[in-house]
Structures are given as C-alpha cells and as structure tokens.
N, CA, C and O atoms as a GROMACS GRO file, in nm:
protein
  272
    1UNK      N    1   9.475   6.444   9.019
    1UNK     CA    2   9.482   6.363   8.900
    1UNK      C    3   9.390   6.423   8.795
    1UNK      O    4   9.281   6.468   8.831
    2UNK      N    5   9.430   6.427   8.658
    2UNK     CA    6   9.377   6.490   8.554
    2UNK      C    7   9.278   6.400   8.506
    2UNK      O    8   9.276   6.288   8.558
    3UNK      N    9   9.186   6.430   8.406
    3UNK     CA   10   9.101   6.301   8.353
    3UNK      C   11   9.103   6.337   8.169
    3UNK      O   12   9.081   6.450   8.128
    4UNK      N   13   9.122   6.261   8.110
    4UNK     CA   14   9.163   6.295   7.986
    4UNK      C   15   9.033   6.195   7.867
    4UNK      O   16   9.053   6.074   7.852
    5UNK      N   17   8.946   6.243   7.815
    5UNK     CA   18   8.869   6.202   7.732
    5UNK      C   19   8.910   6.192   7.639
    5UNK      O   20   8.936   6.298   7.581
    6UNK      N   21   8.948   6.040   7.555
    6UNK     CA   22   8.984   6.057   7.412
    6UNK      C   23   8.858   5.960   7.364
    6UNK      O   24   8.800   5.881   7.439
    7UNK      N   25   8.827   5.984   7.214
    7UNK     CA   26   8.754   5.889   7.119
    7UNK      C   27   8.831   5.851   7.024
    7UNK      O   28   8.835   5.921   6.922
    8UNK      N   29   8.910   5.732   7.033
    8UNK     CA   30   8.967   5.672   6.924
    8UNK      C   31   8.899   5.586   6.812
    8UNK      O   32   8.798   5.523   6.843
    9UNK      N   33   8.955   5.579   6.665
    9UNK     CA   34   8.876   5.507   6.620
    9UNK      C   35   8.914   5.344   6.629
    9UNK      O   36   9.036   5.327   6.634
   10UNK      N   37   8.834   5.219   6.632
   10UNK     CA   38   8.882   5.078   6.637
   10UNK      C   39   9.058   5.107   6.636
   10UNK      O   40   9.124   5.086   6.737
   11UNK      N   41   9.106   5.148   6.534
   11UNK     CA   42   9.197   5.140   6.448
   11UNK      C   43   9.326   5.209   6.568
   11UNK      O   44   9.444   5.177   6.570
   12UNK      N   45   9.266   5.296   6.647
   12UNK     CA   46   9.356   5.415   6.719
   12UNK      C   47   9.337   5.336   6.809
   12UNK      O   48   9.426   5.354   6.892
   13UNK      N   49   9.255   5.240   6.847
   13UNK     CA   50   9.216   5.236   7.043
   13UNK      C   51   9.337   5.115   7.042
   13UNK      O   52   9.343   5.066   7.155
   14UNK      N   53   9.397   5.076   6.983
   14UNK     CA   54   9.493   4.942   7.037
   14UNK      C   55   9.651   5.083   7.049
   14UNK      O   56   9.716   5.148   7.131
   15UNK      N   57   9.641   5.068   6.956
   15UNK     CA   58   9.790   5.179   6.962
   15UNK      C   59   9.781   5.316   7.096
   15UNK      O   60   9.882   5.377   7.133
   16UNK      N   61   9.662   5.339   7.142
   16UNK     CA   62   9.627   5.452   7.266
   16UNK      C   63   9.685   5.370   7.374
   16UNK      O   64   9.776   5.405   7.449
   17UNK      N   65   9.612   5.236   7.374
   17UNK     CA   66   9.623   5.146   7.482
   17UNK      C   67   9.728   5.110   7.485
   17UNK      O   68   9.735   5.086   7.605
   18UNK      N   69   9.835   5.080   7.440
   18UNK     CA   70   9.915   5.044   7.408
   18UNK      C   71  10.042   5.145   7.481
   18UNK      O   72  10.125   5.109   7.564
   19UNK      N   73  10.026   5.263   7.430
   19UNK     CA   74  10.073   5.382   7.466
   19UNK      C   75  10.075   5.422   7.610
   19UNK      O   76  10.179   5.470   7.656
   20UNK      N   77   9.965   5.406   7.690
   20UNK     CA   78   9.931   5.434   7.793
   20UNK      C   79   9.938   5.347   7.838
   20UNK      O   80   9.956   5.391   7.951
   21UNK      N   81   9.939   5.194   7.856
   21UNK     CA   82  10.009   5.077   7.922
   21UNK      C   83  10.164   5.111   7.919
   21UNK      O   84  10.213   5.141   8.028
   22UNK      N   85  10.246   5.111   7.810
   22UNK     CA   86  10.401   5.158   7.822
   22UNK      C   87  10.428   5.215   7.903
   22UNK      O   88  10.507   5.176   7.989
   23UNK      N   89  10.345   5.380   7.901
   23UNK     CA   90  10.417   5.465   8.037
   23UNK      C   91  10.324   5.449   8.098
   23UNK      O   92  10.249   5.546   8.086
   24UNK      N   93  10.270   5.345   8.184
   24UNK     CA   94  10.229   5.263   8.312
   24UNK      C   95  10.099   5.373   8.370
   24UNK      O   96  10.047   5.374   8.481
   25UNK      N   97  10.069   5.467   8.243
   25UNK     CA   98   9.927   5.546   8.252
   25UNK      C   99   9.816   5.472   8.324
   25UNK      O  100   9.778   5.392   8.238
   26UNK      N  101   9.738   5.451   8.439
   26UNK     CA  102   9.619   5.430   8.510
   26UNK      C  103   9.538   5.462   8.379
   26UNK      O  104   9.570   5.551   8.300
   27UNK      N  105   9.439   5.387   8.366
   27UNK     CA  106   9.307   5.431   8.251
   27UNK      C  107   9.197   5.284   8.280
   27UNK      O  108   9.212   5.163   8.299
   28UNK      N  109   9.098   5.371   8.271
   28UNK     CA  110   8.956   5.283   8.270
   28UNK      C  111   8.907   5.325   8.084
   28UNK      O  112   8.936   5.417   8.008
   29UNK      N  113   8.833   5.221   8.075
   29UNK     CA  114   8.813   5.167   7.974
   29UNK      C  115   8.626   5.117   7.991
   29UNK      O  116   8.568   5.030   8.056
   30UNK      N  117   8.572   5.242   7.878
   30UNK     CA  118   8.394   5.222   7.918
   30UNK      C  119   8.361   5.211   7.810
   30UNK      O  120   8.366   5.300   7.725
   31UNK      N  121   8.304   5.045   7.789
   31UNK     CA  122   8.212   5.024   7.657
   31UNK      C  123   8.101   5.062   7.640
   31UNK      O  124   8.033   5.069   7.742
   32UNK      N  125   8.023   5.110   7.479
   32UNK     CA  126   7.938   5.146   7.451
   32UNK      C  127   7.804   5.085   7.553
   32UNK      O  128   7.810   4.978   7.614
   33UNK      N  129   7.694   5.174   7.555
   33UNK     CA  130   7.550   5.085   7.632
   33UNK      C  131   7.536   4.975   7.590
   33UNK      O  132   7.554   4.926   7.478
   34UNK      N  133   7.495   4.924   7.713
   34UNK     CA  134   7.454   4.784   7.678
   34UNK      C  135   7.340   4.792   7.588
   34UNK      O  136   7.282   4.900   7.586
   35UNK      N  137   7.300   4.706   7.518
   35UNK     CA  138   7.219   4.662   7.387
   35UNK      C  139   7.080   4.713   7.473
   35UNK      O  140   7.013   4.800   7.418
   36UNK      N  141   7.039   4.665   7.595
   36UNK     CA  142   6.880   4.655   7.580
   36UNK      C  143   6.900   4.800   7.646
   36UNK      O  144   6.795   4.820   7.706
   37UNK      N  145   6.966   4.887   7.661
   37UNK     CA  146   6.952   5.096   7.705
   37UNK      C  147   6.931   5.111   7.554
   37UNK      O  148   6.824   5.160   7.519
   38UNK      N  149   7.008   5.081   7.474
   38UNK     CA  150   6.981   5.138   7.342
   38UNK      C  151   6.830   5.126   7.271
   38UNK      O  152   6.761   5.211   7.216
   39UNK      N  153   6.806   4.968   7.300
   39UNK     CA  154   6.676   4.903   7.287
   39UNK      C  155   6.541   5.007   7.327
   39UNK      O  156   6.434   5.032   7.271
   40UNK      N  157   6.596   5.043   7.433
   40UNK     CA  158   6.490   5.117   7.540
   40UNK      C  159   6.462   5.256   7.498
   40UNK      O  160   6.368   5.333   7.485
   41UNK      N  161   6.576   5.252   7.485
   41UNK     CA  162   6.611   5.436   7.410
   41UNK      C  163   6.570   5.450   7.218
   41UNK      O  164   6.595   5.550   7.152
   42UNK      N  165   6.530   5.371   7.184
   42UNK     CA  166   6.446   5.333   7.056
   42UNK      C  167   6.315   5.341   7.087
   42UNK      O  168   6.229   5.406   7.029
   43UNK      N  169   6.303   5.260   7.195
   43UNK     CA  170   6.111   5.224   7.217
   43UNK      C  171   6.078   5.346   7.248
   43UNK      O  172   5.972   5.385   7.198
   44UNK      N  173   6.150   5.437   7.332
   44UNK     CA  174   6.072   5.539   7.343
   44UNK      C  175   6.069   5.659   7.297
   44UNK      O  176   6.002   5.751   7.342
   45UNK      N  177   6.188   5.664   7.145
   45UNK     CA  178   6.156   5.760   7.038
   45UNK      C  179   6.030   5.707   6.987
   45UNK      O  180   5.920   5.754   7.015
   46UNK      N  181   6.053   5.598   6.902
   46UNK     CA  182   5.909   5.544   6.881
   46UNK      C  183   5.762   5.593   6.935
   46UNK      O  184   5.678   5.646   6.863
   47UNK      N  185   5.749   5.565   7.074
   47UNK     CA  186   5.637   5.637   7.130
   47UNK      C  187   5.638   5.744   7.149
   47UNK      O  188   5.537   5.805   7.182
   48UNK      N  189   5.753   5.799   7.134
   48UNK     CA  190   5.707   5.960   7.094
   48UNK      C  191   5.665   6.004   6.975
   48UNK      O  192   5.577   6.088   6.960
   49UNK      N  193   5.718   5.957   6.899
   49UNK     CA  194   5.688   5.972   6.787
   49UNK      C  195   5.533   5.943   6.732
   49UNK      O  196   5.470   5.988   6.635
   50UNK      N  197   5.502   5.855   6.828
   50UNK     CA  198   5.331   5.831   6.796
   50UNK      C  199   5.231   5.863   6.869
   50UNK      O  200   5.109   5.844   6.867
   51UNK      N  201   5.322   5.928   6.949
   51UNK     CA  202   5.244   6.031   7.024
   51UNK      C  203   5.176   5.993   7.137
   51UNK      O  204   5.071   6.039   7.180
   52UNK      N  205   5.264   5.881   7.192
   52UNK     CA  206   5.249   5.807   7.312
   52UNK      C  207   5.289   5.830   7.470
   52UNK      O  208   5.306   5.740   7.552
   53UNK      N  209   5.304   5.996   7.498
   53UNK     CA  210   5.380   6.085   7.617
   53UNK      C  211   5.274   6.169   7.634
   53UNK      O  212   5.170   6.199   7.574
   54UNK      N  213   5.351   6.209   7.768
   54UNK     CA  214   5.263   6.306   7.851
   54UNK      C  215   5.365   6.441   7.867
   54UNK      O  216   5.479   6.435   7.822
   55UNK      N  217   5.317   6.553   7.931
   55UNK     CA  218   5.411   6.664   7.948
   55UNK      C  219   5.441   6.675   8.104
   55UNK      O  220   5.343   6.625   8.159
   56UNK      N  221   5.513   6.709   8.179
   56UNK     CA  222   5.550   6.683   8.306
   56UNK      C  223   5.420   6.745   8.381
   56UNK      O  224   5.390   6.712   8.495
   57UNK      N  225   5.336   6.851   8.292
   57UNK     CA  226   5.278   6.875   8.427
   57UNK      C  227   5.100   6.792   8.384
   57UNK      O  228   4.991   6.827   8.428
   58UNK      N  229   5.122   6.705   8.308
   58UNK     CA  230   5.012   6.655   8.250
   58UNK      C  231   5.043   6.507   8.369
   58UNK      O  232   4.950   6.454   8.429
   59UNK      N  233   5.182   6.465   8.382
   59UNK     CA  234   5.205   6.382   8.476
   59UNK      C  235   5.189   6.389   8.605
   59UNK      O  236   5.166   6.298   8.685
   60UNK      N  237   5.205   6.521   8.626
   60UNK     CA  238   5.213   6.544   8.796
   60UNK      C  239   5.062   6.581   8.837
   60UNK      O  240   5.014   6.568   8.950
   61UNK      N  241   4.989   6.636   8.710
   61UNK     CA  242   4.813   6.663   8.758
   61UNK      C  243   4.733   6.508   8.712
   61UNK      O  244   4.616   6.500   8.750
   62UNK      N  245   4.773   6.415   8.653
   62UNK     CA  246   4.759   6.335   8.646
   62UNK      C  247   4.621   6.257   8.800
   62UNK      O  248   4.622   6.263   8.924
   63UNK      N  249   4.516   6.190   8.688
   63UNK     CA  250   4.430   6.089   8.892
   63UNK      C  251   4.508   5.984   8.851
   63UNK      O  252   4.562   5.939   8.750
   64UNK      N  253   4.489   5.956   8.990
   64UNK     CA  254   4.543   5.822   9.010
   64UNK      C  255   4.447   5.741   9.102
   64UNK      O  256   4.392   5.795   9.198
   65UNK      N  257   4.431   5.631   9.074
   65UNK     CA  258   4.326   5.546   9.110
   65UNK      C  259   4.284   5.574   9.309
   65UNK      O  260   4.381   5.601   9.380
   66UNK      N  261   4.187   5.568   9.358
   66UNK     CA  262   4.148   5.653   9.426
   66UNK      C  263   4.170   5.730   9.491
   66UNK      O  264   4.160   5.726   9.614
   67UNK      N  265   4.219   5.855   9.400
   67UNK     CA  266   4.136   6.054   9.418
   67UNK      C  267   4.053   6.020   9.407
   67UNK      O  268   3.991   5.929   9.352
   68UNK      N  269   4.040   6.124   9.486
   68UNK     CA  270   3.844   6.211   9.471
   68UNK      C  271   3.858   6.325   9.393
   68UNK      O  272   3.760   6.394   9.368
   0.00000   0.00000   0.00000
C-alpha cells in the first residue's frame, strides 16, 4: 500500500475528501497539534531566547544533588 501526503487548503480538504470517499480510498485524517504542544513549543523558544538552556554536554556534566 502506497502512502500519499497531500496539504489541502480549508477550501480543497472537503472536495479531496470527498474524492477519496467516492472511490472508497482508505485515508486517515491528522489534525494540527494540540493547542498546549504548540503552547509548549512557544515556552521554550521563549527560554531560549532568554537564554534559559543548557548545551547537551553542559547537561550530561551537569552535579546532581549528592555527587561528590
């Protein structure tokens, strides 16, 4: 089975669907992120932006509450 990516606009996605219901086309149908990924994915441009990150190896040499 093939997998076929289209981006229709509002305007295209009823007439696609439409199309592909007729000739009895199988298709899943994936809405945009949910609100609070987007949310999340804001907060943490934000803190980057203010300079609120670490670099992976600033994370991984990182103490953590009792090292010696």
């Amino acid at each position: 089975m093939e997998a076929i990516h289209v981006y229709p606009t509002k305007d295209q996605e009823e007439a696609v669907i439409a199309f592909l219901e007729a000739m009895q086309v199988q298709f899943d149908k994936h809405e945009e992120l949910p609100e609070y990924v987007l949310k999340g994915i804001e907060t943490g441009r934000e803190e980057i932006r203010e300079g609120l990150y670490m670099t992976l190896e600033e994370f991984i040499n990182r103490k953590r509450p009792g090292d010696l």
